[in-house]
N, C-alpha and C positions, 0 to 999 in steps of 0.2 A: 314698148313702153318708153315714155320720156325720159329720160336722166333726172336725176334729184335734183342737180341745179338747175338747169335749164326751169322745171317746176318752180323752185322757191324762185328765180329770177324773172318769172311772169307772176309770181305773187307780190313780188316787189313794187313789179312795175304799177298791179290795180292799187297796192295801197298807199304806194305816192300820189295817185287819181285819183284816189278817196280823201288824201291829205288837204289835196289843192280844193276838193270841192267845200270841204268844212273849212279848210283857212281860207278861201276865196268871199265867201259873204255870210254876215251875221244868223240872216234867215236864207233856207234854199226853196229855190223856186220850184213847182211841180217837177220839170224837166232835171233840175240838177239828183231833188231828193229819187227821184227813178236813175238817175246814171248811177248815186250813191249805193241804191239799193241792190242794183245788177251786179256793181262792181264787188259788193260783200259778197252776195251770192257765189259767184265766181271766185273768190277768196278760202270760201266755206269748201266750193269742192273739192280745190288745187289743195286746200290742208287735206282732206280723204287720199288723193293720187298721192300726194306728198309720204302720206303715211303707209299706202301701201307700197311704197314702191321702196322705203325705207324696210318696211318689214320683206318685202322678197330679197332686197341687197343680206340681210340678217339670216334669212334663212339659205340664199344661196352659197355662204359661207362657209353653213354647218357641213355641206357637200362636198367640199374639199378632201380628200384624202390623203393620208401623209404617202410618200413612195419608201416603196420596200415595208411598210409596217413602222416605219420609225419616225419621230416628229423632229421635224430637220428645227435646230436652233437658228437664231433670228437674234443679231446684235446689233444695237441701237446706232446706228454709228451718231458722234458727236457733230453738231452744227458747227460750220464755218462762221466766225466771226463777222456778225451783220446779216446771218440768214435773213436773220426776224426783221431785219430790216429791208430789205431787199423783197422780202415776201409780203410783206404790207404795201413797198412800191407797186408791187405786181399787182395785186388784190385790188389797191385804188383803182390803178388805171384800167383794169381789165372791166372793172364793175364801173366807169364814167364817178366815182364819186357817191354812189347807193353802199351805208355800210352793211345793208343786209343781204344786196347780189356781194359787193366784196365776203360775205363770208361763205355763202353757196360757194363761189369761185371757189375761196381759199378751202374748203371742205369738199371739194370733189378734185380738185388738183392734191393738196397735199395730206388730207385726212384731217378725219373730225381730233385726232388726237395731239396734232403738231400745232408747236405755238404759234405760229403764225394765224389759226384758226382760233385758239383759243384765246389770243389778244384779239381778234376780231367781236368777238361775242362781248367785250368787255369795253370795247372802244367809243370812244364818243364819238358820230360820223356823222355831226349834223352841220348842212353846209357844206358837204365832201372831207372834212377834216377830219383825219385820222391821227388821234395818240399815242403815239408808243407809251405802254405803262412803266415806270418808275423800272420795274425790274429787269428792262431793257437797256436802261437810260446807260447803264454802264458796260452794256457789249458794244454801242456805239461809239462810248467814247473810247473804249479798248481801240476801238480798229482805227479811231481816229490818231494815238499815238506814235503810232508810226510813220506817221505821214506831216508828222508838226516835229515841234523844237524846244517850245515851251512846257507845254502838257506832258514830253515825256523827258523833262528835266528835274521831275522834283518840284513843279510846283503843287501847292496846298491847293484842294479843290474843297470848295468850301460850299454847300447847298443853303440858295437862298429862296425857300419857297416862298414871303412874298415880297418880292419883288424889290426890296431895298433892305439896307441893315447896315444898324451904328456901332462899329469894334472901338472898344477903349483902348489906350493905348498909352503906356509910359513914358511921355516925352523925357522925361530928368528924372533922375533919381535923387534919394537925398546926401548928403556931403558928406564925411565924417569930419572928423576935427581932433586933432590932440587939445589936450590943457592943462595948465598947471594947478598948482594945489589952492584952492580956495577961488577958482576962476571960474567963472557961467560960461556953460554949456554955449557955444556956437551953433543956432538954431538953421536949421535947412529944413526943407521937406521934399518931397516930389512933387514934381508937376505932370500933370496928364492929358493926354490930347485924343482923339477920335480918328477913326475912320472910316468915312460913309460913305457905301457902298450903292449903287440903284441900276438897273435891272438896261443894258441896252440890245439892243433887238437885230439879230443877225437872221437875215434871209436869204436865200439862193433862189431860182428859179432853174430849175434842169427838163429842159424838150428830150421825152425819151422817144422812140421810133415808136409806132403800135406794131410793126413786124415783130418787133424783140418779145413784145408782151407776148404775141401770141403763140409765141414758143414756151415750154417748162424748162428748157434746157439749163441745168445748174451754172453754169457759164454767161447765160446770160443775167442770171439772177445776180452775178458778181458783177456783171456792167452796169446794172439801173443802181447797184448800193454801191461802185465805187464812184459813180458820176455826183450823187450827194454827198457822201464822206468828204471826198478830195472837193468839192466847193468850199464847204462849210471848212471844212483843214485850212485851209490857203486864206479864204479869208480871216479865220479869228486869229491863227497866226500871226496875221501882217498887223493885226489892231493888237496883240498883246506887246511887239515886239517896237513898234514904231507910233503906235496909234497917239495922236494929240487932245483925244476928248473931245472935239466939236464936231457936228453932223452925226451925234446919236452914237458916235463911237466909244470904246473903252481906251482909256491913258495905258499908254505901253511903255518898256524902258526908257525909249528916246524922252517919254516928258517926264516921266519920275525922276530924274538920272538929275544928283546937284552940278549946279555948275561948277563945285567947286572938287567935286569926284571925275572932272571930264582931261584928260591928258590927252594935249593937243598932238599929232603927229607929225616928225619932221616930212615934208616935203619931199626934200632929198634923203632920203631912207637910208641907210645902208644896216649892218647887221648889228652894228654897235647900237646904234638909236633905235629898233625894234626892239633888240635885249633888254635895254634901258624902256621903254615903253611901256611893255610889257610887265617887267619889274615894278615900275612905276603904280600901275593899274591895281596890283596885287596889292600893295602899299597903301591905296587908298581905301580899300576895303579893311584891312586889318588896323590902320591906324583912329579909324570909326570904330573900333571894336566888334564888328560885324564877327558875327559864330562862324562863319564858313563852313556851316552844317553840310551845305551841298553847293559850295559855287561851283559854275560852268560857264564856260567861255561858249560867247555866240560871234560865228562872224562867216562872212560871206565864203561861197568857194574856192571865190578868184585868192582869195586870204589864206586860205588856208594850203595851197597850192604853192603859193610864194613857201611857207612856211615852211612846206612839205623838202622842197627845194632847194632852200638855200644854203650855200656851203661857206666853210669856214675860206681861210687863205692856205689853208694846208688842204684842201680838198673834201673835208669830211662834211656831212651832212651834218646841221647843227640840230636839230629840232626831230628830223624824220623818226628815228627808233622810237621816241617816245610816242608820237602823235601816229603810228601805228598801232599802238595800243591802246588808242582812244583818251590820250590825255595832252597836256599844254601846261609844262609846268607844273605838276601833279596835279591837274584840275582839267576832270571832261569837260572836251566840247565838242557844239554842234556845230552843223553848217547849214547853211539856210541859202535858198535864192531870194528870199523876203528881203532879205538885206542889202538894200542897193549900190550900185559901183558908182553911180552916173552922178554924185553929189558935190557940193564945192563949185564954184567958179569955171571950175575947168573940165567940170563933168564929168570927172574921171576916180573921184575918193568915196571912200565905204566909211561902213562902221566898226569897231569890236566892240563889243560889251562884256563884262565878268559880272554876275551876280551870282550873290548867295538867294538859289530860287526858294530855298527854306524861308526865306520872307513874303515870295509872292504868293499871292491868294489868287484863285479862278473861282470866283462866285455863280455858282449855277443856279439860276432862276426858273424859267421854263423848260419846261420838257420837251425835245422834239416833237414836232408837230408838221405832219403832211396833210395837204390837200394838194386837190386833184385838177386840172381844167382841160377839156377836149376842143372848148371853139376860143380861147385865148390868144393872143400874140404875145411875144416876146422880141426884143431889140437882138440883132445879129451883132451888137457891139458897132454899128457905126450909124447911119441915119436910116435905114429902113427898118421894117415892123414883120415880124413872119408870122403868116395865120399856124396856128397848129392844126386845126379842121383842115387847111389847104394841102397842108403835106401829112397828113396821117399822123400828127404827131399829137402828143399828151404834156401836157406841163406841170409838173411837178413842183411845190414848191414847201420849201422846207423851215420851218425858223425854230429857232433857240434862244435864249435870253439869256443873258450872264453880263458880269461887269470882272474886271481886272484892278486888283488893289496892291500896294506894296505893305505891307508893317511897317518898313524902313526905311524910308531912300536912300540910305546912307548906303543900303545892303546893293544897289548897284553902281558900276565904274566904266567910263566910256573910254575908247580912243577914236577920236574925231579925225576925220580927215585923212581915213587911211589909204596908201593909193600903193601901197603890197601889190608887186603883181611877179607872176614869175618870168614873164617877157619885159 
């Protein structure tokens, strides 16, 4: 007898053939309405094999006996962060983009019972597009934390299901005033300003092997979800942290960031003007009145290494003990390679930035969203085009929609120009 899936995956296929003959022309010709009518037939009896063979997997079960008389326990073990995602990759590409073979696959590979099946039954798959539902949306972005700067600093993630949205916002407050006896009230009020938010559109493309798919191996399942994660990381990263808004992108620190919060770096460094710098940075934040609910220092490796590094004239390390501990001046920070060294005239200076990320908003719009392609190209990153049909490969492609807001600009402070190194 056939396998369950192998049956529903030739049911699939007659009733994409039955699809094309009704979506293909208004009235069917003799010849089509006889292909139509074979192809139900054959539909009609693949559901009887379908069902019987269901029912013998049901009864062959009851046949199992426990060893020694006793019913051995069975403990669930917990999913690895992005199964479900990983297992939806799999399901795509193994079924070419059919969400009903994708779900045969994912129910004879991993049971009718596991979520990866039963986000299948629920998913939209039309046009190969697979949706992760809403109660996924945040194992994703869990695993994506780790791998970013932003997202696991504290900023505010803020769900915009459609697609844009106007935040009020308290430019000024109103004044008070003392006065004397029989003297009118000095009139203020506050002022109020917006911030409008709209939806940009992050994609990847990732060519996975079809060797890998046709393995179940739990390891591989961790290569096809961490080749999506780590795209999707690296790029919305690079757009919260540096992003300028044009070409569809989200404004990151570098554009929110006032001119007048940016403290220039000296040139010729030494420990005195980094101290002072540093000082400086903090300074402009707290003299804004910024809350420093959660500020964190962001800045490149090479930065942080100088930091790491550098010693007094008596020999001591000035900075290390604390910055083993994950802080910079009583305030975490990260380190990113997002943040580039190669800046400035002379190719050679970075950035730092301090913000209070209790002001930055991560607005999520769209929900992950995969589809599938088997005879596609994709750019190798220089001028040539690689078939995927040609090398056995699947392309995968992924998008998300979100935009990046600040409350405050004030709530971030730059130092420009920094060219810290520990060589």
């Amino acid at each position: 007898m056939k396998k369950v899936s192998d049956l529903r995956a030739e049911r699939g296929i007659l009733v994409e053939k039955m699809e094309a003959l009704v979506n293909g022309a208004s009235v069917l010709s003799a010849d089509e309405t006889k292909a139509f009518d074979d192809a139900a037939g054959e539909v009609d009896a693949l559901d009887a094999q379908i069902a019987r063979a269901e029912r013998m997997q049901a009864l062959s079960a009851t046949k199992a006996q426990p060893v020694g008389g006793q019913v051995a326990a069975t403990v669930a073990q917990p999913l690895e962060k992005g199964a479900v995602l990983a297992g939806l990759t799999k399901a795509a590409i193994a079924s070419g983009g059919n969400a009903f073979i994708a779900r045969s696959w994912a129910a004879e590979t991993y049971g009718d019972a596991h979520p990866v099946t039963k986000a299948l039954a629920t998913n939209n798959g039309q046009s190969g597009g697979f949706i992760v539902p809403p109660d996924y949306m945040a194992e994703v972005i869990e695993l994506l934390r780790p791998n970013t700067v932003v997202r696991s600093s504290g900023a505010r993630v803020v769900p915009m299901p459609r697609g844009t949205m106007t935040i009020p916002k308290l430019a000024a407050g109103a004044v008070g005033a003392y006065q004397g006896e029989n003297v009118a009230a000095t009139v203020s009020q506050p002022t109020f300003g917006q911030v409008q938010a709209s939806f940009k559109k992050l994609t990847v493309l990732v060519p996975v092997s079809n060797d890998m798919v046709r393995y179940s191996n739990p390891a591989i399942d961790a290569i096809v979800r961490d080749d999506i994660v780590l795209s999707l990381a690296r790029t919305e990263d690079k757009a919260f942290l540096r992003g300028d808004g044009t070409l569809g992108t989200p404004r990151g620190f570098a554009s929110f960031v006032p001119a007048a919060n940016v403290v220039s770096s000296n040139a010729t460094y030494t420990l005195a003007t980094v101290t002072a710098e540093l000082g400086a940075t903090i300074l402009k934040l707290k003299n804004a009145n910024v809350p420093m609910v959660s500020p964190t220092w962001f800045m490149a490796p090479r930065t942080e290494e100088y930091l790491l590094t550098v010693q007094n004239t008596n020999g001591f390390f000035v900075f290390r003990d604390e910055m083993l501990r994950g802080t910079l001046r009583g305030y975490p920070y990260k380190t990113t390679t997002q943040l580039p060294i190669n800046l400035g005239a002379g190719t050679d200076a970075s950035e730092v930035y301090l913000v209070d990320t209790a002001q930055a908003m991560i607005l999520d719009s769209m929900q992950l969203q995969l589809s599938v392609s088997l005879e596609g190209s994709y750019s190798d990153g220089g001028t040539n085009n690689v078939s995927a049909f040609a090398n056995d490969q699947t392309i995968i492609r992924a998008i998300v929609e979100h935009d990046f807001q600040m409350r405050h600009d004030l709530a971030i402070a730059q130092i420009s120009a920094v060219k810290w190194s520990p060589t």
